[in-house]
BALOBA-1460 file (C-alpha; in Angstrom, 3 decimals):
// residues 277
<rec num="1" residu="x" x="-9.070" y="-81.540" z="-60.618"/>
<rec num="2" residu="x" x="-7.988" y="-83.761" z="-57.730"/>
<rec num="3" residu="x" x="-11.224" y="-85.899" z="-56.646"/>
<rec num="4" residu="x" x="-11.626" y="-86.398" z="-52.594"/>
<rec num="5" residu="x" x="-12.908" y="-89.851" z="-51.605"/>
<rec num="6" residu="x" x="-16.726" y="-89.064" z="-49.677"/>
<rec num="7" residu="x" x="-14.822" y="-91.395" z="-47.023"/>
<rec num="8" residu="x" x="-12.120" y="-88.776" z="-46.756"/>
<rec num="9" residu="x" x="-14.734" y="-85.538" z="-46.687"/>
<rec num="10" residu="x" x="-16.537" y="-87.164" z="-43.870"/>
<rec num="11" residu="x" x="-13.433" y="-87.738" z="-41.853"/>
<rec num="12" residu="x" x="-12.565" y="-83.995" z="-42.165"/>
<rec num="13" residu="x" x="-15.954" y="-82.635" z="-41.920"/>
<rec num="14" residu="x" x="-16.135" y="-85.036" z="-38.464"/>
<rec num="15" residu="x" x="-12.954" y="-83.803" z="-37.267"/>
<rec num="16" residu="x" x="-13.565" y="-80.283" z="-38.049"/>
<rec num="17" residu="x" x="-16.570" y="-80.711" z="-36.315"/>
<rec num="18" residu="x" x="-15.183" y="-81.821" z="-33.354"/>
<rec num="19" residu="x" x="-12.504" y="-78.827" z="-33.291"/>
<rec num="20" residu="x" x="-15.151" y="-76.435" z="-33.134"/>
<rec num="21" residu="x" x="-17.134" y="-78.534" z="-29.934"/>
<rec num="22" residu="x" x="-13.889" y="-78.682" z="-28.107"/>
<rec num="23" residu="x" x="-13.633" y="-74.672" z="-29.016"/>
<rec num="24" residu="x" x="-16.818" y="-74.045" z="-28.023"/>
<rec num="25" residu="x" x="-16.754" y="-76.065" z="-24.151"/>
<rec num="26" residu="x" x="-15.255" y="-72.730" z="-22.755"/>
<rec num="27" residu="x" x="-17.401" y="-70.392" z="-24.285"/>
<rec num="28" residu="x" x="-20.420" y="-72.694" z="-22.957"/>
<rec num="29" residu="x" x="-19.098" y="-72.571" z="-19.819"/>
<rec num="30" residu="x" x="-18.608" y="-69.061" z="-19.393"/>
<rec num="31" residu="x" x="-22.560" y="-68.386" z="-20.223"/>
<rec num="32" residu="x" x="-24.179" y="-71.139" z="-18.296"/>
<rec num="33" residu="x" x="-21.770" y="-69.868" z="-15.622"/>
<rec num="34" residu="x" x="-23.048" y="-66.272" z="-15.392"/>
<rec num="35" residu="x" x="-26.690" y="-67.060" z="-16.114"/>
<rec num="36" residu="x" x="-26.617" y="-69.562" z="-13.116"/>
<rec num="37" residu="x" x="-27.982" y="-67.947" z="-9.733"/>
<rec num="38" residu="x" x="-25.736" y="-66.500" z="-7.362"/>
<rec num="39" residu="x" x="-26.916" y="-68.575" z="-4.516"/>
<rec num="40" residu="x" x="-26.135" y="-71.298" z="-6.151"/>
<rec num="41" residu="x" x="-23.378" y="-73.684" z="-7.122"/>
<rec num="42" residu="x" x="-22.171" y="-74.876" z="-10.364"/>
<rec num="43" residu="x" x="-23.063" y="-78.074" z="-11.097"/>
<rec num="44" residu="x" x="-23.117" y="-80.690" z="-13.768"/>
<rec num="45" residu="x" x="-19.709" y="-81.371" z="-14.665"/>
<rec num="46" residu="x" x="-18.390" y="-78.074" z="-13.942"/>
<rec num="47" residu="x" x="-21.054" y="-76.085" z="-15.549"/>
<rec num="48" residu="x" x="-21.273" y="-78.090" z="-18.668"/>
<rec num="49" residu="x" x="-24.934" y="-79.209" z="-18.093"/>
<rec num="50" residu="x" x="-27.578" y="-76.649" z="-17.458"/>
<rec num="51" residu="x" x="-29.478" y="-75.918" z="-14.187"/>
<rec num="52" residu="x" x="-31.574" y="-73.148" z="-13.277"/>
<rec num="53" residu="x" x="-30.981" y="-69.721" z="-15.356"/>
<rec num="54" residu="x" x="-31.266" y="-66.348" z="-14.249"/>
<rec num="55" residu="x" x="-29.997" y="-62.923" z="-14.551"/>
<rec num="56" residu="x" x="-29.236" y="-62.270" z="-11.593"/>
<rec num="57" residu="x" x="-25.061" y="-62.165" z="-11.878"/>
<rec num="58" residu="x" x="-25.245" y="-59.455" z="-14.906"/>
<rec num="59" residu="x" x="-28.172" y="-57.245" z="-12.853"/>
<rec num="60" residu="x" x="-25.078" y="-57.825" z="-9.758"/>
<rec num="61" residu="x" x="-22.465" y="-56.882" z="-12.342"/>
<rec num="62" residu="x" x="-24.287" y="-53.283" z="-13.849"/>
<rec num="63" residu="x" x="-25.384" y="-52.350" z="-10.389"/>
<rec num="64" residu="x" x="-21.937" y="-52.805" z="-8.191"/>
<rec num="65" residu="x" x="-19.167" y="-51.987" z="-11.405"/>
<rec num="66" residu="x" x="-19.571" y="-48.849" z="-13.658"/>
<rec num="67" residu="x" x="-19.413" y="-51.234" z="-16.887"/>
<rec num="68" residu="x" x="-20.280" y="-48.617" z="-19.365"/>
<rec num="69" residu="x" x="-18.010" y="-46.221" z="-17.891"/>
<rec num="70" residu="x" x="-15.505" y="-49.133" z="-18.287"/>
<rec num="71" residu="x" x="-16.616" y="-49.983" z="-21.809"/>
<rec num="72" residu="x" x="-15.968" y="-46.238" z="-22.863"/>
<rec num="73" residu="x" x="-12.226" y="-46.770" z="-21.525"/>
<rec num="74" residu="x" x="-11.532" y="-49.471" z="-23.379"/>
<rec num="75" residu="x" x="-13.372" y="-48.147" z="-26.774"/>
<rec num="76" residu="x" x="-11.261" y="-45.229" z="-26.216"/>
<rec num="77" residu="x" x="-7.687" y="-46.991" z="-25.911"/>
<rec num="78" residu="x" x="-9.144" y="-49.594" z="-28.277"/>
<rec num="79" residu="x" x="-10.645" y="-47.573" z="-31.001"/>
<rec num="80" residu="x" x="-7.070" y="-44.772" z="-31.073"/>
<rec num="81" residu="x" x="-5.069" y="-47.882" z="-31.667"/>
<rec num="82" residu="x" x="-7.013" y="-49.120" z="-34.022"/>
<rec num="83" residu="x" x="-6.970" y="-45.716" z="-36.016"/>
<rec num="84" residu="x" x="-2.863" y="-45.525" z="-35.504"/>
<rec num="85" residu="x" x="-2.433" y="-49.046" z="-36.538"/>
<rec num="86" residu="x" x="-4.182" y="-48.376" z="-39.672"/>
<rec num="87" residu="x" x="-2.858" y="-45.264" z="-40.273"/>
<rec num="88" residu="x" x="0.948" y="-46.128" z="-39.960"/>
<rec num="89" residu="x" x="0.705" y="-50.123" z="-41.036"/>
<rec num="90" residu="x" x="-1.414" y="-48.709" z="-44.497"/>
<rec num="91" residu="x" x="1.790" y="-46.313" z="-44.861"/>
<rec num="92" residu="x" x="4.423" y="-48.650" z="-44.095"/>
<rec num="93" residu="x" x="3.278" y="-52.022" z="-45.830"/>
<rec num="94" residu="x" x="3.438" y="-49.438" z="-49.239"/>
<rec num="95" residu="x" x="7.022" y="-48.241" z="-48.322"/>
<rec num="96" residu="x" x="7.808" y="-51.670" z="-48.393"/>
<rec num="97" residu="x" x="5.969" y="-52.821" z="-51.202"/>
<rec num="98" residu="x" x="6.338" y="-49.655" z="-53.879"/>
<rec num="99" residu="x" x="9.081" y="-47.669" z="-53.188"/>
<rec num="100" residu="x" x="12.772" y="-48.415" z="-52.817"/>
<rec num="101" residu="x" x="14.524" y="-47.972" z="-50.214"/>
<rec num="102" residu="x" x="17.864" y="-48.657" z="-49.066"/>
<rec num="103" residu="x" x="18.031" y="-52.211" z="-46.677"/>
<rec num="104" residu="x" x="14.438" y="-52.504" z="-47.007"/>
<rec num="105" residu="x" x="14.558" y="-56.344" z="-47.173"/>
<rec num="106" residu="x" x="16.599" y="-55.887" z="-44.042"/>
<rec num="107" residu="x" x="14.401" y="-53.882" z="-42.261"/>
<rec num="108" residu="x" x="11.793" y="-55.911" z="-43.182"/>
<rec num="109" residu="x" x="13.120" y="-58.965" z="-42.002"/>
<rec num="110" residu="x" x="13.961" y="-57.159" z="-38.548"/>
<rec num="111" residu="x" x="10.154" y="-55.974" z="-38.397"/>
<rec num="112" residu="x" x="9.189" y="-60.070" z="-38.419"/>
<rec num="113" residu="x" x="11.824" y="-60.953" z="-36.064"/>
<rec num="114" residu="x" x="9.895" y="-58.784" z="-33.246"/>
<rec num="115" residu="x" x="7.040" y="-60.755" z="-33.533"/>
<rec num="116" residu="x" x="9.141" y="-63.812" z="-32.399"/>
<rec num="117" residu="x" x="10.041" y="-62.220" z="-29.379"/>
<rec num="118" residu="x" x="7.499" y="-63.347" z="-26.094"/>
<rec num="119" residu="x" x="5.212" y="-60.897" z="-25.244"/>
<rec num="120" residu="x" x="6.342" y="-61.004" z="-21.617"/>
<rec num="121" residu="x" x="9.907" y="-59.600" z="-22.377"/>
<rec num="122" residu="x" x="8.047" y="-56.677" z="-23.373"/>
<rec num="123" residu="x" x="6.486" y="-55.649" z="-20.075"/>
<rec num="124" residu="x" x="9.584" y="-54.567" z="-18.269"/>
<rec num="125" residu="x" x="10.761" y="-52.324" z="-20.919"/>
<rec num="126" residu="x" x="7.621" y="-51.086" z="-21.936"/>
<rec num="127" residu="x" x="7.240" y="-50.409" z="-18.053"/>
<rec num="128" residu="x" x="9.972" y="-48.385" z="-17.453"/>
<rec num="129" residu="x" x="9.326" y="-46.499" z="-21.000"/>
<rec num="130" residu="x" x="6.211" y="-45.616" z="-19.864"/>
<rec num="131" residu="x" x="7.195" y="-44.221" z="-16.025"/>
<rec num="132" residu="x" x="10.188" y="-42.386" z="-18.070"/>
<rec num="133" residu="x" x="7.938" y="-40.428" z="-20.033"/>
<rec num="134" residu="x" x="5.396" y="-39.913" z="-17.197"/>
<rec num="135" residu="x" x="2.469" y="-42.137" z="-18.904"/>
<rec num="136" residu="x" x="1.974" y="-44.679" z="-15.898"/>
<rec num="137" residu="x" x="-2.012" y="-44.433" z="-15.256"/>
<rec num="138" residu="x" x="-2.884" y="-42.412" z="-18.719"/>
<rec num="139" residu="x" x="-4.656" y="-43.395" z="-22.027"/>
<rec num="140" residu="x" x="-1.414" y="-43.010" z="-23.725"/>
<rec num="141" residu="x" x="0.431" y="-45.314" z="-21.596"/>
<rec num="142" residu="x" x="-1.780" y="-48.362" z="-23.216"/>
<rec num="143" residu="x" x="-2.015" y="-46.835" z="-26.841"/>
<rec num="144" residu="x" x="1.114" y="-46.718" z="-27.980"/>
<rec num="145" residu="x" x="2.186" y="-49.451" z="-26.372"/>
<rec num="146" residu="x" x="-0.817" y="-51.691" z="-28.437"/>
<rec num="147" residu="x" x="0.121" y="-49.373" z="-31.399"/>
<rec num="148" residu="x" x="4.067" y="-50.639" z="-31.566"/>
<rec num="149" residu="x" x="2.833" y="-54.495" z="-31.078"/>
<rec num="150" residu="x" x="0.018" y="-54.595" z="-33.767"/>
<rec num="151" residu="x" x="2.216" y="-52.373" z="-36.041"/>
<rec num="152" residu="x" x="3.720" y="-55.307" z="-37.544"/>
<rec num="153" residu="x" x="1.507" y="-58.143" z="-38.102"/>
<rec num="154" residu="x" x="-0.263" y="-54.770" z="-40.249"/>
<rec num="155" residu="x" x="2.887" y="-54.010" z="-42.082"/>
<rec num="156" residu="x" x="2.888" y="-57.731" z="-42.937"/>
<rec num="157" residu="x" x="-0.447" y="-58.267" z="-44.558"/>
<rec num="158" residu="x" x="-0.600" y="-54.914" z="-45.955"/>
<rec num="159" residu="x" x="2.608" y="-55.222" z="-48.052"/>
<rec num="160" residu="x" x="1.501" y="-58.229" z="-49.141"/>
<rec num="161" residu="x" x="-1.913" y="-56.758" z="-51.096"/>
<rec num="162" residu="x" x="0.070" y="-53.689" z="-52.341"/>
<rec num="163" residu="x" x="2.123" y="-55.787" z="-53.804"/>
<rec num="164" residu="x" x="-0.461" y="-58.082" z="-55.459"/>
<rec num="165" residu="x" x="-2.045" y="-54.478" z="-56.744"/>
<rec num="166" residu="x" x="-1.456" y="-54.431" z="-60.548"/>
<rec num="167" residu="x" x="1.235" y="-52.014" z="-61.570"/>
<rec num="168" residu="x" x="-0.780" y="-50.650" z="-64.513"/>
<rec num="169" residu="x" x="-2.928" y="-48.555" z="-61.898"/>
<rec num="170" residu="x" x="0.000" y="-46.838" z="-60.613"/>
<rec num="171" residu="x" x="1.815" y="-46.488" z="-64.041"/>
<rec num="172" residu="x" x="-1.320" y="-45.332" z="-65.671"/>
<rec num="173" residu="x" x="-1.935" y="-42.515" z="-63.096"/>
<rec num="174" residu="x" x="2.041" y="-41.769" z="-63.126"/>
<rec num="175" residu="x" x="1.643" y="-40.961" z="-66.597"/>
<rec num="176" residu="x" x="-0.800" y="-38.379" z="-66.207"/>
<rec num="177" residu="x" x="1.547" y="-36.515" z="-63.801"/>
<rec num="178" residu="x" x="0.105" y="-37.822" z="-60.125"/>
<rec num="179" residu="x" x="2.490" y="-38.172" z="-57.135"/>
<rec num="180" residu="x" x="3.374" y="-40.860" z="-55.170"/>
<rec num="181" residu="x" x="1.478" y="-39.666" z="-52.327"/>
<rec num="182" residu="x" x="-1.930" y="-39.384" z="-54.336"/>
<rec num="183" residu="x" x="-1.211" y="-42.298" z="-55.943"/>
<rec num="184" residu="x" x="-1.741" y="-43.926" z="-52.581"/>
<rec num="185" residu="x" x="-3.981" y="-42.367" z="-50.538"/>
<rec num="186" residu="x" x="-6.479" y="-41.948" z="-54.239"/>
<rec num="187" residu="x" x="-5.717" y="-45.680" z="-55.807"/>
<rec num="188" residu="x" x="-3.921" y="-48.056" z="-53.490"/>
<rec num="189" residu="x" x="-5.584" y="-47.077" z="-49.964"/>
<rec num="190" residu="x" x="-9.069" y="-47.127" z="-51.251"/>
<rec num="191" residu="x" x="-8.997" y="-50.951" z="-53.296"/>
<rec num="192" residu="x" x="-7.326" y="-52.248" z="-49.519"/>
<rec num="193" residu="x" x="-9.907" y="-52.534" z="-47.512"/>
<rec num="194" residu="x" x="-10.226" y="-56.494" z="-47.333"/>
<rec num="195" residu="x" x="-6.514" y="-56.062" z="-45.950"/>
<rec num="196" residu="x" x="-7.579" y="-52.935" z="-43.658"/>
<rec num="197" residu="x" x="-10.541" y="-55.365" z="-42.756"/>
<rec num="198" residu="x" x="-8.396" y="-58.156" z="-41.411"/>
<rec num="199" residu="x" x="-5.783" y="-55.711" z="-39.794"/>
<rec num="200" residu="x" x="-8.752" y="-53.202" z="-37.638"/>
<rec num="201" residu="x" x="-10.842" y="-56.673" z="-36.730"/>
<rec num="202" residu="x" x="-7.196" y="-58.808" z="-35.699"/>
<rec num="203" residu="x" x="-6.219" y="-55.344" z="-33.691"/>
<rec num="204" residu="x" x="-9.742" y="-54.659" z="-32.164"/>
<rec num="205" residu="x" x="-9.456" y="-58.693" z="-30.592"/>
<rec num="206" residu="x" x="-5.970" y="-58.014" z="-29.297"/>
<rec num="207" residu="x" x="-6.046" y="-54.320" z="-27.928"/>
<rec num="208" residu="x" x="-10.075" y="-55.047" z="-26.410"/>
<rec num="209" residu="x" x="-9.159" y="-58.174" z="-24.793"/>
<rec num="210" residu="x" x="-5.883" y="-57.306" z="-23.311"/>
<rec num="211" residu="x" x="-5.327" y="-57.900" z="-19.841"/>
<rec num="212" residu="x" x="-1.450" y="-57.840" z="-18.176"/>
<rec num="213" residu="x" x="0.133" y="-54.369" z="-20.026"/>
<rec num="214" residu="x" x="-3.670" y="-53.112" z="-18.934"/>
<rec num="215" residu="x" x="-2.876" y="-54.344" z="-14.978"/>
<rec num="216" residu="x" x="0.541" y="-52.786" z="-15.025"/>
<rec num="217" residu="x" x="0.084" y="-49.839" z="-16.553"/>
<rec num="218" residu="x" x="-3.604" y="-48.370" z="-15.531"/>
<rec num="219" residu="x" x="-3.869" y="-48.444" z="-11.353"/>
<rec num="220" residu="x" x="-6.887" y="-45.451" z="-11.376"/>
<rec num="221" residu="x" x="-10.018" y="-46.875" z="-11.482"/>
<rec num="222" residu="x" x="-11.257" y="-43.940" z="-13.697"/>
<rec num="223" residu="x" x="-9.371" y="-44.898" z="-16.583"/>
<rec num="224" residu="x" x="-9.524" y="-48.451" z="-16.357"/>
<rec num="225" residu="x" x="-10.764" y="-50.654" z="-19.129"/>
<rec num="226" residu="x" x="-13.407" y="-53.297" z="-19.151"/>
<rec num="227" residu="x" x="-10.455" y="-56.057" z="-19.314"/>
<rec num="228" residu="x" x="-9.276" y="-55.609" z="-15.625"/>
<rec num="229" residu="x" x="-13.297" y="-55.183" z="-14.466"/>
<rec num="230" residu="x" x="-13.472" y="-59.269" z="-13.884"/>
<rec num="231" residu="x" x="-10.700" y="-59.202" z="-11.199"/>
<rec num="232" residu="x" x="-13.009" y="-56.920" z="-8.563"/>
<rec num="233" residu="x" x="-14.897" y="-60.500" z="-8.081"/>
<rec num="234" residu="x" x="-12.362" y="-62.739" z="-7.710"/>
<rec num="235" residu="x" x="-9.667" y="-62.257" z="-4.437"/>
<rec num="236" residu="x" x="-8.385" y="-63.891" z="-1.483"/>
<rec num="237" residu="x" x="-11.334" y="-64.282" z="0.661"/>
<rec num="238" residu="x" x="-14.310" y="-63.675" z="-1.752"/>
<rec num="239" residu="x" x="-15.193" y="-65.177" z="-4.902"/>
<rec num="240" residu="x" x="-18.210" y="-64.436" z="-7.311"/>
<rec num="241" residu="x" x="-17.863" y="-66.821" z="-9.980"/>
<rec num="242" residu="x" x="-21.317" y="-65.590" z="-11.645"/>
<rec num="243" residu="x" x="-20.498" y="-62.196" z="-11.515"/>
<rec num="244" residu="x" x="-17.033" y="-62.557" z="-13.607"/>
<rec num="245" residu="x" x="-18.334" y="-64.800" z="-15.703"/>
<rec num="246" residu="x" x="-21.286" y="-62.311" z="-16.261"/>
<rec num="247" residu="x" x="-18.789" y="-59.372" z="-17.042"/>
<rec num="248" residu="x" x="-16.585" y="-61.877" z="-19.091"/>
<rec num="249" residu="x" x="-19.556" y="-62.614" z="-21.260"/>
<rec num="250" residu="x" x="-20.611" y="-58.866" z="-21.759"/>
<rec num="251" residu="x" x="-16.978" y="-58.533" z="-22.811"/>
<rec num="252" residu="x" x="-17.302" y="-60.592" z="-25.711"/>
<rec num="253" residu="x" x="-19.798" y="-58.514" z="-27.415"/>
<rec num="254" residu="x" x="-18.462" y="-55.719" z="-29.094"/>
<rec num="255" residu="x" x="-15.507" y="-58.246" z="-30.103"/>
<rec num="256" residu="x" x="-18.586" y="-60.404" z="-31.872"/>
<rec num="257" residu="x" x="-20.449" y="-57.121" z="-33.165"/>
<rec num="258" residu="x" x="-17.061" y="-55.768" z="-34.881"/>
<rec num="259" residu="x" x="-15.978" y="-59.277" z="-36.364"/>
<rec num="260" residu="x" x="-19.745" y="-60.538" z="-37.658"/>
<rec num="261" residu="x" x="-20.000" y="-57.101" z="-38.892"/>
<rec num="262" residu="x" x="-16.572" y="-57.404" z="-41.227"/>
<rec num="263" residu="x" x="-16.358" y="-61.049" z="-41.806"/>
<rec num="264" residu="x" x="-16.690" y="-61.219" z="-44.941"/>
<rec num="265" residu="x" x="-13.759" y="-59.200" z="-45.890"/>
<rec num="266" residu="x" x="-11.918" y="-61.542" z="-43.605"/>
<rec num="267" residu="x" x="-10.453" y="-64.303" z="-45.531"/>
<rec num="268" residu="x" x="-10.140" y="-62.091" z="-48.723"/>
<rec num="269" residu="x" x="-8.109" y="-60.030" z="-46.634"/>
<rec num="270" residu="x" x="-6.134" y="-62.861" z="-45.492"/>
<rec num="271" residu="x" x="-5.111" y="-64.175" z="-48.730"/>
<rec num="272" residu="x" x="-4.634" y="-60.908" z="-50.303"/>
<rec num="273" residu="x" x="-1.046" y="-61.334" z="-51.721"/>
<rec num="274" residu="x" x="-1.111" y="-65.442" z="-51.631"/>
<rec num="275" residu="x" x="-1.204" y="-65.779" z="-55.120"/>
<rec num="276" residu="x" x="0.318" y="-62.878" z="-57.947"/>
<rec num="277" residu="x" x="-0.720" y="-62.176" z="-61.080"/>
């Protein structure tokens, strides 16, 4: 075993320490932002020192905006692509890993190459896909579109803990006569959870928080989720500063609830696959 110098552990504990204050300036920002008065200014280096604290901008925010009717939009588009991410990736990721199948290292090369691609070369297409097949303005229009980008960062991490799965379970089970099929959804789909963990809380952030497919795609306010809520205070000749910081910061929960809730599958998940054997 490689012995750190205490020097050296202090140095990374100090540094690591600092990553996480310079993380955190935003976040303390956005609070002491929405819990200062609306009548008020912020002040002390742009909001980084407290004043006086109220609750005024989130009473402002649940009286003018139908949040929860919001919030139930986004859970809905959220929560479906979620389910068809886990669904399909789960599927996939043991194609890839189990059975053969012709090109597969070809294919899945091609499935990494797409997550090279910028995001924003997407929109167009994914535009005109959607007004093709008349889903401008619907649920669906955001679902599948979320489903096809989260699809394979899930295929990724997915394959990788099938194939760190110990053939013996499979062999065992093919032995006393079970298919392919049970053999997955009865032994391989059940022991991948710290991988399903890591794929439903990574897919939750990214589908939740998601703001410019959301802005093309969704013009009724009926349907529209919680992410385009923060741009009714903000415009040309108005600005309410408390009031989007307030809805900003009521955005952030469910993200925290569904991550503190499954962190601890997190890094297992992660390194699922790392290391074989």
């Amino acid at each position: 075993m490689i012995r750190v110098p205490a020097i050296t552990r202090w140095l990374a504990t100090l540094f690591l320490f600092a990553l996480a204050i310079i993380w955190m300036v935003p976040v303390w920002i956005m609070v002491v932002t929405a819990l200062t008065p609306p009548e008020q200014r912020v002040t002390g280096l742009g909001g980084l020192v407290v004043g006086d604290l109220s609750l005024r901008n989130f009473q402002i925010v649940l009286a003018d905006a139908p949040i929860f009717s919001h919030l139930a939009n986004s859970l809905v588009i959220t929560l479906t692509s979620v389910a068809l991410v886990v669904m399909f990736g789960a599927m996939a990721g043991y194609a890839f890993a189990r059975m053969r199948i012709r090109g597969k290292n070809a294919w899945f090369f091609l499935l990494i190459t797409t997550m090279m691609l910028p995001g924003a070369t997407l929109i167009v297409p994914l535009f005109q896909i959607n007004k093709s097949l008349g889903l401008l303005d619907t649920y669906l229009g955001l679902i599948l579109p979320y489903t096809a980008l989260g699809l394979p960062f899930a295929i990724i991490v997915l394959r990788s803990f099938f194939e760190a799965l110990p053939l013996e379970l499979e062999e065992a089970a093919r032995l006393d006569g079970v298919s392919q099929v049970r053999i997955f959804w009865y032994i391989a789909l059940p022991l991948s959870w710290p991988a399903l963990t890591v794929v439903v809380i990574i897919q939750f952030m990214s589908s939740f928080n998601e703001f410019l497919l959301a802005l093309i795609m969704i013009d009724s306010d009926s349907i529209k989720p919680l992410s385009l809520v923060p741009m009714t205070y903000s415009g040309r000749y108005s600005l309410q500063p408390g009031a989007m910081f307030a809805t900003l910061t009521l955005m952030t929960l469910p993200v925290l609830a569904v991550y503190f809730a499954m962190q601890r599958f997190m890094i297992s998940g992660l390194t699922a696959g790392a290391v074989k054997g």
